[in-house]
N, CA, C and O of each residue as an XYZ file, in Angstrom:
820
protein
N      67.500     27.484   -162.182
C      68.096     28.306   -161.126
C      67.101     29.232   -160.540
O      67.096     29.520   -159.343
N      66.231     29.708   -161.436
C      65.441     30.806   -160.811
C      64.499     29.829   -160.239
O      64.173     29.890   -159.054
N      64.049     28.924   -161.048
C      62.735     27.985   -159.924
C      63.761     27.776   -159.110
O      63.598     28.692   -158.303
N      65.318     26.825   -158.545
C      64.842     26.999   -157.252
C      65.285     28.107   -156.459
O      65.562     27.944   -155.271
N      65.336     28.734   -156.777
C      65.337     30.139   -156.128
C      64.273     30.509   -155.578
O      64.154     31.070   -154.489
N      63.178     30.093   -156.584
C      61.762     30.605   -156.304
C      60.950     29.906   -154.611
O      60.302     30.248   -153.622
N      61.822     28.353   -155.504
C      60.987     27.794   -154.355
C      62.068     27.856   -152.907
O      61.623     27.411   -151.849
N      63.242     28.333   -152.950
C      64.028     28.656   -151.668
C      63.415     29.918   -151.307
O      63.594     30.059   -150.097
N      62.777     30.903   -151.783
C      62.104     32.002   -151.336
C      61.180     31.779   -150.820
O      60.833     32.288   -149.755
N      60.306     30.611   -151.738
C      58.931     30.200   -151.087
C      58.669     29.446   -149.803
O      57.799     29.572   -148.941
N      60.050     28.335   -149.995
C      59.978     27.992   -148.494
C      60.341     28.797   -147.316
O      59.833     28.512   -146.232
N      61.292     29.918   -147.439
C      61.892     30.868   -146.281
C      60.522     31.272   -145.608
O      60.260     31.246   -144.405
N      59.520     31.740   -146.897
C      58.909     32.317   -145.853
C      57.582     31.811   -145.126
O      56.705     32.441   -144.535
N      57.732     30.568   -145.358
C      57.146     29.409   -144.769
C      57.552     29.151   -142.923
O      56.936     29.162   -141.857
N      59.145     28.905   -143.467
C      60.092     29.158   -142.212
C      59.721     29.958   -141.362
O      59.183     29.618   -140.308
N      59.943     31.066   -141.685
C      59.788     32.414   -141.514
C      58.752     32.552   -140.376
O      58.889     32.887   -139.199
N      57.418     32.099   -141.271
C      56.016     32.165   -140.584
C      55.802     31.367   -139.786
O      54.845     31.566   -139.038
N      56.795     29.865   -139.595
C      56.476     29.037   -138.493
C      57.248     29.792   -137.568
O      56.700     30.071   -136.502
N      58.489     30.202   -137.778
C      58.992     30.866   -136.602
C      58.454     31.841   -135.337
O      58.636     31.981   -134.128
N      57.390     32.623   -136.830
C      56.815     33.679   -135.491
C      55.631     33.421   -135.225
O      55.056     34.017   -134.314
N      54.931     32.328   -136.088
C      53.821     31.802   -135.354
C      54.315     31.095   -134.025
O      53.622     31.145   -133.009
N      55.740     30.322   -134.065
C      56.464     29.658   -132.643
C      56.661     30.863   -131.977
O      56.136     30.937   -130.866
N      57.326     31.888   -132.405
C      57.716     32.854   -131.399
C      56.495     33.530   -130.822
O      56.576     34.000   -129.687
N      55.589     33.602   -131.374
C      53.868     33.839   -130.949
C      53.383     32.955   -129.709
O      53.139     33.355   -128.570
N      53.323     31.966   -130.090
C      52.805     31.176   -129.200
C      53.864     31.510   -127.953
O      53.363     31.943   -126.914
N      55.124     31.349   -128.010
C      56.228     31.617   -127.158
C      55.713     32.655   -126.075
O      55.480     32.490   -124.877
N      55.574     34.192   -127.182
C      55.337     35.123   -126.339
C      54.215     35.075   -125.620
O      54.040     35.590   -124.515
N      53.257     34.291   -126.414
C      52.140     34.226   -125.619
C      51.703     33.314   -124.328
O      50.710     33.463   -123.616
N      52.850     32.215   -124.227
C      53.263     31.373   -123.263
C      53.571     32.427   -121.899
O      53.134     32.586   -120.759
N      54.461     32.938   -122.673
C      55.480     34.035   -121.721
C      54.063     34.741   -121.201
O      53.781     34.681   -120.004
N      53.221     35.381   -122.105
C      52.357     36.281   -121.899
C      51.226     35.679   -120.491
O      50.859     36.188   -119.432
N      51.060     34.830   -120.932
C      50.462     33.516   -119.837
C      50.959     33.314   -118.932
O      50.203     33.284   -117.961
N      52.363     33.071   -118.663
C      52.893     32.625   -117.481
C      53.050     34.251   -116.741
O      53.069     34.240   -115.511
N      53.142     35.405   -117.319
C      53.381     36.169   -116.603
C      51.814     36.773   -115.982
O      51.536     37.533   -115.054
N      51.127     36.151   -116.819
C      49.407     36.733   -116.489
C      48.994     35.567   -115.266
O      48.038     35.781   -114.520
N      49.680     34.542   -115.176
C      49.461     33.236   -114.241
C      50.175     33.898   -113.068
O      49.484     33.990   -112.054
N      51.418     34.378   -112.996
C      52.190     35.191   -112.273
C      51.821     35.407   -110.971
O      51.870     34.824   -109.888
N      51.199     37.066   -111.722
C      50.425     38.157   -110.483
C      48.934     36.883   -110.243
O      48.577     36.623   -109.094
N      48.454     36.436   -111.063
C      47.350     35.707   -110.103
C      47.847     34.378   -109.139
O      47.170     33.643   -108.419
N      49.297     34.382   -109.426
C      49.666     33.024   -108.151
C      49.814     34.520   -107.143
O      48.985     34.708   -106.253
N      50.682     35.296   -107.333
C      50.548     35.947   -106.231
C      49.400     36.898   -105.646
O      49.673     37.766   -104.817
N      48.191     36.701   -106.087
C      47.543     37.228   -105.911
C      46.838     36.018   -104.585
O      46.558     36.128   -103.391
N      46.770     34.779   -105.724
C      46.311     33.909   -104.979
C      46.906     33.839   -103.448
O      46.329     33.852   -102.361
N      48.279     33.761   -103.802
C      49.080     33.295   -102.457
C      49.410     34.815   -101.690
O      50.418     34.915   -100.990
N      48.434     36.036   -101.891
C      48.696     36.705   -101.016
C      47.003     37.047   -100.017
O      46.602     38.013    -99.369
N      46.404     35.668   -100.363
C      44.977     35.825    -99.859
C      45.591     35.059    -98.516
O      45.577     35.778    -97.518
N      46.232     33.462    -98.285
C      46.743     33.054    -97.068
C      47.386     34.290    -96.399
O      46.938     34.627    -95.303
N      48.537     35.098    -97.032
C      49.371     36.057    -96.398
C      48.508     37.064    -95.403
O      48.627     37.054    -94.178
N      47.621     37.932    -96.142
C      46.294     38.653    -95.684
C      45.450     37.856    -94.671
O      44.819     38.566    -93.888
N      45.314     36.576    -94.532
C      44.507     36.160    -93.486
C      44.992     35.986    -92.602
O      44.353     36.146    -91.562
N      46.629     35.491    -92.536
C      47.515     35.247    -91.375
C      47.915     36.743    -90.653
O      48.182     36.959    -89.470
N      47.869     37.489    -91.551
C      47.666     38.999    -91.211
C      46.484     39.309    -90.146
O      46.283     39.894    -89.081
N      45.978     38.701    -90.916
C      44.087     39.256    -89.785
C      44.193     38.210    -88.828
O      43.382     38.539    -87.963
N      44.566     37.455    -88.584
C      44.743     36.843    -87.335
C      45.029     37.293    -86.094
O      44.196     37.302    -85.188
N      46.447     37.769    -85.954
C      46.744     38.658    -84.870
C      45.982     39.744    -84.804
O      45.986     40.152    -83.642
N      45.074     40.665    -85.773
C      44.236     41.265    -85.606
C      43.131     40.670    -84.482
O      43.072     41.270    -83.408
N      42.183     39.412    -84.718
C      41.257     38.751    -84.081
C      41.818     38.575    -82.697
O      41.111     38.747    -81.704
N      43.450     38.136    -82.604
C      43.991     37.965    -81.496
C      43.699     38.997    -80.538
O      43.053     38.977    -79.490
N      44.362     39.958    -81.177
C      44.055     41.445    -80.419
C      42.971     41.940    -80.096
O      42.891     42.665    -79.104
N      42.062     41.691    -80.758
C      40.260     41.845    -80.217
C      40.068     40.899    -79.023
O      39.734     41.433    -77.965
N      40.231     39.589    -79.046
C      40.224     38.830    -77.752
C      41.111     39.267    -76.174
O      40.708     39.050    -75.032
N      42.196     39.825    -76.527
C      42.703     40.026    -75.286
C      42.810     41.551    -74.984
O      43.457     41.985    -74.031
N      42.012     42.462    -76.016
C      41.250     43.718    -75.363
C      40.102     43.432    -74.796
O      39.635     44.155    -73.915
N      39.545     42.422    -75.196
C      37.824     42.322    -74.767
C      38.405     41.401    -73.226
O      37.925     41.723    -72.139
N      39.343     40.394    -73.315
C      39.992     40.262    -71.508
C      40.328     41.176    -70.950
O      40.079     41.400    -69.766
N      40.972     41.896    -71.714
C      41.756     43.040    -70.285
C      40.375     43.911    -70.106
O      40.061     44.246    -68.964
N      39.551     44.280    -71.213
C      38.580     44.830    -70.630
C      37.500     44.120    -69.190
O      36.939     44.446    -68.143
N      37.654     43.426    -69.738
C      35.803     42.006    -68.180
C      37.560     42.025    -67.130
O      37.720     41.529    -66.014
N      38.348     42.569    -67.761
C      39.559     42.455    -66.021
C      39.236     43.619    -65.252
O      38.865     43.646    -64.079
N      39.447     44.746    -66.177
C      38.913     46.092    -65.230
C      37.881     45.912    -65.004
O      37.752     45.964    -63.781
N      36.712     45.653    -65.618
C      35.652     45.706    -64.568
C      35.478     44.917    -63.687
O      35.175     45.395    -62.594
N      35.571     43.780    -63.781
C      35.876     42.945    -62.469
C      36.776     43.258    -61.245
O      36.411     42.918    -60.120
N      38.291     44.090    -61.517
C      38.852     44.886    -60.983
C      37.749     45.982    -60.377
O      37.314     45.750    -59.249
N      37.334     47.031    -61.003
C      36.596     48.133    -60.831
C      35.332     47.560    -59.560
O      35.065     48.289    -58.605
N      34.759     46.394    -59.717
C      33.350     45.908    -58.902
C      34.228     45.198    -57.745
O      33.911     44.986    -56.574
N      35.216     44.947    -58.305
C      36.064     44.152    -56.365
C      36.501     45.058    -55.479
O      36.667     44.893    -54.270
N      36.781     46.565    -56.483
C      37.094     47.719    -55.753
C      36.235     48.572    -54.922
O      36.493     49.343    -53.998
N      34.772     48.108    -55.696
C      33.793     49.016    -55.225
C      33.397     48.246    -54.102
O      33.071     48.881    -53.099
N      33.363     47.110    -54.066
C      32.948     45.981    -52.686
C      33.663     46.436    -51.959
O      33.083     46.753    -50.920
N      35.415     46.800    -51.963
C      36.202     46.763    -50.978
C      35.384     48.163    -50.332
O      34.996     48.245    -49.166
N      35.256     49.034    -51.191
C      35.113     50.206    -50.249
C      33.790     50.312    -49.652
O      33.655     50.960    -48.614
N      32.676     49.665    -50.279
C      31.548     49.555    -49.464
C      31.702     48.579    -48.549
O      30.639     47.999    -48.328
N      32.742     48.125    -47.852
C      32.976     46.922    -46.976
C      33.468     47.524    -45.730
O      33.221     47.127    -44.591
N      34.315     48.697    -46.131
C      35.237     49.431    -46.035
C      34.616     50.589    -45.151
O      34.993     50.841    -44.007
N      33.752     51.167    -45.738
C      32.514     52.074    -44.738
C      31.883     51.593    -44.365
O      31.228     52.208    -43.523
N      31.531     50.281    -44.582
C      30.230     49.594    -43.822
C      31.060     49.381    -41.871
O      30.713     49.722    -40.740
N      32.445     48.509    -42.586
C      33.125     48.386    -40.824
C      33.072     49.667    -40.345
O      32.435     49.626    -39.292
N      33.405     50.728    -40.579
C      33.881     52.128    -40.085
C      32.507     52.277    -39.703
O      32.368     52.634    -38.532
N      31.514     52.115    -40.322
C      30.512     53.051    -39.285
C      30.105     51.932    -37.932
O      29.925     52.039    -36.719
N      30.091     50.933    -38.867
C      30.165     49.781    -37.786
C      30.358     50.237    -36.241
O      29.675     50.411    -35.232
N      32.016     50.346    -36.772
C      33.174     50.585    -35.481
C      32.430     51.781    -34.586
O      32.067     51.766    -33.410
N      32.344     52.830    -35.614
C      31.867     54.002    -34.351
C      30.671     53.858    -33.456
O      30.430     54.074    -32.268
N      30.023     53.411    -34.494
C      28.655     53.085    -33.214
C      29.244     52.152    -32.455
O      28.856     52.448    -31.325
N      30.096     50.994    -32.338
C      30.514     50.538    -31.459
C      30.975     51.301    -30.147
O      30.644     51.157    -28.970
N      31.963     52.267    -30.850
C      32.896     53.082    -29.820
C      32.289     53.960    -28.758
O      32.653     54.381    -27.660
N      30.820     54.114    -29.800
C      29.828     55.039    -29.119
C      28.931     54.096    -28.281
O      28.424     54.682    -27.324
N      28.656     53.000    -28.373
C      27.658     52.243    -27.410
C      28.648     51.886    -25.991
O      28.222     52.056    -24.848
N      30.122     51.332    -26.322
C      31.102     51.686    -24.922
C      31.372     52.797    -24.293
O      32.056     52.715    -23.272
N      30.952     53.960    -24.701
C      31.219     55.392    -24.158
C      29.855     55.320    -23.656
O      30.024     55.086    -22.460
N      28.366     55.395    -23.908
C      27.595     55.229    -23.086
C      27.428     54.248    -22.399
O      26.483     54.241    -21.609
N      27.998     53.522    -22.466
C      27.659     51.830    -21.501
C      28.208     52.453    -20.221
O      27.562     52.568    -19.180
N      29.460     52.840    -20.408
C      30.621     53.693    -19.386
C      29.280     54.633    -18.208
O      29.023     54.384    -17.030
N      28.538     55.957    -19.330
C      27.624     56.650    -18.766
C      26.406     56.409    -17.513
O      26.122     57.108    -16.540
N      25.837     55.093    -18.012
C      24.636     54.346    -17.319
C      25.028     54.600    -15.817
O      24.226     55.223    -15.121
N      25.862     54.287    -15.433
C      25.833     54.067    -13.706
C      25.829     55.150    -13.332
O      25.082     55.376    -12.381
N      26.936     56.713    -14.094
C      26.537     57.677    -13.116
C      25.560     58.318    -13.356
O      25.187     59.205    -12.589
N      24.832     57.974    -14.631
C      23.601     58.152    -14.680
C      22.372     57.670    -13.928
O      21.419     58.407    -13.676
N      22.439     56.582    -13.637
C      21.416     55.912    -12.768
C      21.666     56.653    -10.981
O      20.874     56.832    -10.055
N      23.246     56.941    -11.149
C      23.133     57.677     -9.944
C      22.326     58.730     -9.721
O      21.424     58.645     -8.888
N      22.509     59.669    -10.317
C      22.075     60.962    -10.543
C      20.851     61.168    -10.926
O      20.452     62.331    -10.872
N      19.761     59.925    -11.500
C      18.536     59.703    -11.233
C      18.000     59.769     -9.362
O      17.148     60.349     -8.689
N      18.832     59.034     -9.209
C      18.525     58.642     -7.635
C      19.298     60.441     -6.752
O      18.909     60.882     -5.671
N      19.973     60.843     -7.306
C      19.668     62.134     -6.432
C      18.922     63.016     -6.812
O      18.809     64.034     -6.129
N      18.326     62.884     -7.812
C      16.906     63.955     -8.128
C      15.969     63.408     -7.876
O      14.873     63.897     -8.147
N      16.107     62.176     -7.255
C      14.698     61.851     -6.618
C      14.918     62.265     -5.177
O      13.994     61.962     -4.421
N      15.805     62.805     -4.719
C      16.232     63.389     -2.825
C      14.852     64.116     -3.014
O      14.268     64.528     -4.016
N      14.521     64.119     -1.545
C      13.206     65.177     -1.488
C      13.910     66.173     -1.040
O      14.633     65.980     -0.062
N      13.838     67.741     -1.796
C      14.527     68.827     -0.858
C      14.036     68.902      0.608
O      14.746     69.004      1.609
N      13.335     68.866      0.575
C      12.589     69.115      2.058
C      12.770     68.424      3.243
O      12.903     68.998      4.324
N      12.786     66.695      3.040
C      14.038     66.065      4.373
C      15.141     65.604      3.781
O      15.331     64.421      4.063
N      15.953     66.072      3.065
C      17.122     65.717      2.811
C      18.594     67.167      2.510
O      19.000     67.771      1.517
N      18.830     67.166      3.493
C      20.215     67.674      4.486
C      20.808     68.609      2.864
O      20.501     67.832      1.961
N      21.249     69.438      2.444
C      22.138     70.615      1.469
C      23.299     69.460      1.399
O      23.872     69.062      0.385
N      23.509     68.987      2.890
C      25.246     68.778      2.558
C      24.769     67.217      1.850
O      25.546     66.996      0.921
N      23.960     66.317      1.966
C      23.634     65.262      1.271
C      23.712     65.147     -0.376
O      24.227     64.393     -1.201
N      22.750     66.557     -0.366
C      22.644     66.708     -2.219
C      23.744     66.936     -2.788
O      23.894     66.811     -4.004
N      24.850     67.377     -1.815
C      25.750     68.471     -2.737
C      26.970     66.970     -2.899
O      27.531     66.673     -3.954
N      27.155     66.141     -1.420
C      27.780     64.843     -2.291
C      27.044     64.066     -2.979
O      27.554     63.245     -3.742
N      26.352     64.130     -2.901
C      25.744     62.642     -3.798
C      26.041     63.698     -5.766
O      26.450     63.100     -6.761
N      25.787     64.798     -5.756
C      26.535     65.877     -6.787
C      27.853     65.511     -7.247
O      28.192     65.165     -8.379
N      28.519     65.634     -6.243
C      30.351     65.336     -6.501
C      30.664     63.828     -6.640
O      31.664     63.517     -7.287
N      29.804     62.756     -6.024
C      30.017     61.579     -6.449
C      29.849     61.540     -7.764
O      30.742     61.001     -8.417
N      28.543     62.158     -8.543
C      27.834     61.766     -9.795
C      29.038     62.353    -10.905
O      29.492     61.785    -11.898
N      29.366     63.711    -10.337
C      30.693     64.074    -11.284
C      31.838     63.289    -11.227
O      32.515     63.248    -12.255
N      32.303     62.493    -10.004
C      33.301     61.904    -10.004
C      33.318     60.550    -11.012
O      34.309     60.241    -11.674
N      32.221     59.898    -11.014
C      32.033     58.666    -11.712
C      31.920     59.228    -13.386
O      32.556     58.738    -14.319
N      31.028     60.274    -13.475
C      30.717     60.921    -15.203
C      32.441     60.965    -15.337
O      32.819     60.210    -16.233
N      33.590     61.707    -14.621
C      34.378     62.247    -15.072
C      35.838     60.906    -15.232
O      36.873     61.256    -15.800
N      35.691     59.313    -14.614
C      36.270     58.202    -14.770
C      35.659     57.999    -15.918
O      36.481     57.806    -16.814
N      34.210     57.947    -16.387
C      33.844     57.295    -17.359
C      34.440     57.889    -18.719
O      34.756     57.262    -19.730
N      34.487     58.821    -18.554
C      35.211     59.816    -20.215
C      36.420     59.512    -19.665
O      36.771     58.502    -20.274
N      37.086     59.732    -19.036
C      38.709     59.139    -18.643
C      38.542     57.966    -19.719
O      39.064     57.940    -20.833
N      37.858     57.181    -19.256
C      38.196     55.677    -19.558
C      38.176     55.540    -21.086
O      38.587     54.544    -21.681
N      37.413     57.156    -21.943
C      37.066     56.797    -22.901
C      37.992     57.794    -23.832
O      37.753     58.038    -25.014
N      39.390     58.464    -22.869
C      40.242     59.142    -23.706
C      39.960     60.347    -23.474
O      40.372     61.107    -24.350
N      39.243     60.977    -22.367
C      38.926     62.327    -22.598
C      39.778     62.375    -21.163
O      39.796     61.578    -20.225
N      40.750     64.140    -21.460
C      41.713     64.413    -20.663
C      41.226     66.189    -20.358
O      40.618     67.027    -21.024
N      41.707     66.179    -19.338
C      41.436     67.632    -18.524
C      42.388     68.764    -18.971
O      43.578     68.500    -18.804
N      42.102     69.989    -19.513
C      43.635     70.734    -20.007
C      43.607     71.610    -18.882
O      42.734     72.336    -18.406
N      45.083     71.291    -18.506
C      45.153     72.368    -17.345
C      45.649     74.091    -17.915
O      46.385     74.725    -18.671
N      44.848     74.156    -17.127
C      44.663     75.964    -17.154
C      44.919     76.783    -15.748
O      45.458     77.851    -16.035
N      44.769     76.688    -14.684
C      45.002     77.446    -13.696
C      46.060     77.806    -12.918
O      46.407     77.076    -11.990
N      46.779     79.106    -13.228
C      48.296     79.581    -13.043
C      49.138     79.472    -13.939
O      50.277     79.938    -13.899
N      48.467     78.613    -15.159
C      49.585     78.263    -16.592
C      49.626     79.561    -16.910
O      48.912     80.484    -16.519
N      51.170     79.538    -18.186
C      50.886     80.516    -19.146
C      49.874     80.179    -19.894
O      49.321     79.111    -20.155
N      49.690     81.506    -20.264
C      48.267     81.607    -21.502
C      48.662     80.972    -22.582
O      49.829     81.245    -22.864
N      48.026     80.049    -23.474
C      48.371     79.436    -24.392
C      47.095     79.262    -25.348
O      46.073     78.579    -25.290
N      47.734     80.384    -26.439
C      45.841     80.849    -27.378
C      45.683     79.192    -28.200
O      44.507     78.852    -28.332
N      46.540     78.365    -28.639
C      46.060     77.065    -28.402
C      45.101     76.061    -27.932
O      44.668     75.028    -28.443
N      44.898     76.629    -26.861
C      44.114     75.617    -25.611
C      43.526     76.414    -24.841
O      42.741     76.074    -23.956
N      43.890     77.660    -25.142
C      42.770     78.584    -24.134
C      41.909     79.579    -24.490
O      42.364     80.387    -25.299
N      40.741     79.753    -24.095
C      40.235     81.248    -24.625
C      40.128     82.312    -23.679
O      39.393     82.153    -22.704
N      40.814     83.466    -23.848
C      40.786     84.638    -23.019
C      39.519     85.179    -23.106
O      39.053     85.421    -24.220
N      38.714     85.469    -21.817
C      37.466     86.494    -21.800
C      37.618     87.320    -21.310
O      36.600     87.984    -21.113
N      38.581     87.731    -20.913
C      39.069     89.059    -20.399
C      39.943     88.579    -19.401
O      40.126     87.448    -18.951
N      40.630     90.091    -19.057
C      42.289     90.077    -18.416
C      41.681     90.963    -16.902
O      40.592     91.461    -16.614
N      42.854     90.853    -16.259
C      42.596     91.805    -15.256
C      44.486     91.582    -14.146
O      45.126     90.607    -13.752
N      44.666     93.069    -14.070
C      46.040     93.236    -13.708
C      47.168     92.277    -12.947
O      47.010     91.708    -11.867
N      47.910     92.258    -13.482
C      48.940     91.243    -12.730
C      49.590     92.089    -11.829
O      49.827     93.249    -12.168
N      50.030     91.519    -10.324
C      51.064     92.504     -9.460
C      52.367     92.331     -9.997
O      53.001     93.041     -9.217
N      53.110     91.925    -10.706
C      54.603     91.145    -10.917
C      54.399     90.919    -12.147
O      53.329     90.591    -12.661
N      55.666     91.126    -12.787
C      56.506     91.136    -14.252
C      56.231     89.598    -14.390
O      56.200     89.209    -15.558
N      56.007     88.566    -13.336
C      56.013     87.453    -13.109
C      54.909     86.674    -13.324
O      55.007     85.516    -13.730
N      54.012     87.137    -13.121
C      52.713     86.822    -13.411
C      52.149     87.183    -14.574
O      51.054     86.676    -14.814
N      52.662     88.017    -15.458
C      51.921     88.264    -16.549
C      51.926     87.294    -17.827
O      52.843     86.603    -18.272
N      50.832     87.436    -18.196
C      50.499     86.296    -19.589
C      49.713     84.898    -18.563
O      49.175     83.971    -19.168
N      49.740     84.913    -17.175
C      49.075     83.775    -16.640
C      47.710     83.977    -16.565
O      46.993     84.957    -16.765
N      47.452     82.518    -16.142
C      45.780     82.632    -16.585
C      45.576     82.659    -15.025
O      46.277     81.901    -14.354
N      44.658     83.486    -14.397
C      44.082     83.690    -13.012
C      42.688     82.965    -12.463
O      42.245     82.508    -11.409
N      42.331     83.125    -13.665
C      41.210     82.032    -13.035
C      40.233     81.398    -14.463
O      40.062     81.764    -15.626
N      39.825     80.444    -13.735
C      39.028     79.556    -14.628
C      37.725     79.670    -15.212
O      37.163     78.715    -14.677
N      37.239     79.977    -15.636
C      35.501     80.372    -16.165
C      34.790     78.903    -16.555
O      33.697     78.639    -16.056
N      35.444     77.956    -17.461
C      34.740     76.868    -17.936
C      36.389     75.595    -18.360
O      37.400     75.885    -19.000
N      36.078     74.451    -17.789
C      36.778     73.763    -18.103
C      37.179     73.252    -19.681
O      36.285     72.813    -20.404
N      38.618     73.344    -20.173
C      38.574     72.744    -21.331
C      39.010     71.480    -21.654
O      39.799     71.168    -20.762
N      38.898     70.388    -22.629
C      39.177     69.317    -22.497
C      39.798     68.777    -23.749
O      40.009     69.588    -24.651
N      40.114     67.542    -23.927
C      41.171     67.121    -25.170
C      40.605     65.689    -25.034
O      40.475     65.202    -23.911
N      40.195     64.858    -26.380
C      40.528     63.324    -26.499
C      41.264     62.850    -27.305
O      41.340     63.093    -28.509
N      41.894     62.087    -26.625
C      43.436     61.593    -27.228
C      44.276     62.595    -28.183
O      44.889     62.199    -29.175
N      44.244     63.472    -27.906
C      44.972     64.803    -28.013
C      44.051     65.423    -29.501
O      44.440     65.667    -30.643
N      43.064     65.496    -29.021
C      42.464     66.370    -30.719
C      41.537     67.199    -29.180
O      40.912     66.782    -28.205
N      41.886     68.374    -29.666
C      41.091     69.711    -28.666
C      39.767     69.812    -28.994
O      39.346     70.348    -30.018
N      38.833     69.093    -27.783
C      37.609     69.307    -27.641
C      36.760     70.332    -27.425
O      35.714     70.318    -28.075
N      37.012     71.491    -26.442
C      36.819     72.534    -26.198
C      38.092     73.268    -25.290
O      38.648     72.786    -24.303
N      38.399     74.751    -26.031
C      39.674     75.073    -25.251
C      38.782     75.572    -23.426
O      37.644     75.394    -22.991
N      39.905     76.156    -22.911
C      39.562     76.180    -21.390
C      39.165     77.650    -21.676
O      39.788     78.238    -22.561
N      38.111     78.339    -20.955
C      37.865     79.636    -21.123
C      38.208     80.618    -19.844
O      37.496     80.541    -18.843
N      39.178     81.432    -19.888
C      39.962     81.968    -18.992
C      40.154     83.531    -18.505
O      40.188     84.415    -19.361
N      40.249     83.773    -17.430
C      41.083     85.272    -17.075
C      42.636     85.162    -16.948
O      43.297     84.552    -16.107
N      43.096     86.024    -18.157
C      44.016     86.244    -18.024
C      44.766     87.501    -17.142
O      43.965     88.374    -16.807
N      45.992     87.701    -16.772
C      46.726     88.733    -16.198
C      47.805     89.566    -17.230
O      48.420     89.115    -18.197
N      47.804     90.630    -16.795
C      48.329     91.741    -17.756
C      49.023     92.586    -16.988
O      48.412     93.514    -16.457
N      50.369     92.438    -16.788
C      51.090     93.498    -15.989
C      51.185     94.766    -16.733
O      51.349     94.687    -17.951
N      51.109     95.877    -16.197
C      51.231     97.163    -16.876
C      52.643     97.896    -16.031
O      52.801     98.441    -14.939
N      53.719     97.488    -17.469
C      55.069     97.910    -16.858
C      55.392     99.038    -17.137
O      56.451     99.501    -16.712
């Protein structure tokens, strides 16, 4: 009885020891698969991280487009405007070679009356061939937008006129009018060239 007792003791812990040598290996299976674990996910979070950096790379490519857009934008802009002042000055010297083209004839006139000899040629000769040369100078600026501001008998209008002095009005009626003319003033296409320079009237009531 006691041998087998002995040897039911002896085998238990035989048992015993395969058990936790099995449960060993077990845990250490376990221990393994959970150490295999974090390195699958370690592994499988290297694809995750690159698909990550992708749209990163994406985003570098279509900043580095939108960037070569503005400047390409920025250099089509700068053409436009150097295109842009180049016509404009263009234009004016244009505007300006038809405003003297206009000039030439009553200029060529007015050559030909300073060549009059004073000496056989008549006061009353010089003085039209004078009023012709103004008449033609004064079509040619017509033609080119330049307008006459009337001033003589108007009211005074500090606008368009400059007072150089006053001198008495007879009548409540006359006062603030301009009496006489000193220097003509003029306007093109309504931007005031020089105002008219004037005597005004001043009733003293």
């Amino acid at each position: 009885m006691s041998e087998h007792d002995d040897n039911g003791s002896a085998e238990r812990p035989s048992d015993e020891a395969q058990a936790v040598e099995n449960g060993g290996g077990a845990q250490a299976s376990g221990a393994d698969g959970q150490a295999n674990g974090p390195s699958n996910g370690v592994g499988g979070d290297g694809p995750a991280f690159a698909e990550a950096s992708a749209p990163a790379a994406g985003g570098g490519d279509e900043l580095s487009a939108l960037r070569e857009r503005h400047l390409r934008l920025a250099a089509e802009f700068d053409n436009y405007r150097k295109r842009v002042e180049r016509e404009r000055g263009e234009s004016w010297v244009r505007a300006q070679a038809q405003l003297l083209e206009r000039l030439l004839e009553p200029l060529d006139d007015l050559a030909r009356v300073a060549d009059f000899d004073p000496a056989t040629t008549p006061a009353g000769a010089l003085h039209e061939g004078c009023e012709m040369v103004e008449r033609k100078f004064l079509r040619a600026m017509e033609a080119a937008g330049l307008e006459e501001i009337e001033a003589q008998d108007r009211a005074f209008d500090p606008t368009i006129h400059e007072a150089l002095t006053t001198v008495p009005a007879e009548s409540a009626e006359e006062d603030n009018k301009v009496a006489q003319v000193y220097q003509k003033g003029y306007r093109l296409k309504g931007v005031l060239l020089r105002p008219a320079r004037v005597v005004v009237k001043k009733h003293q009531g």
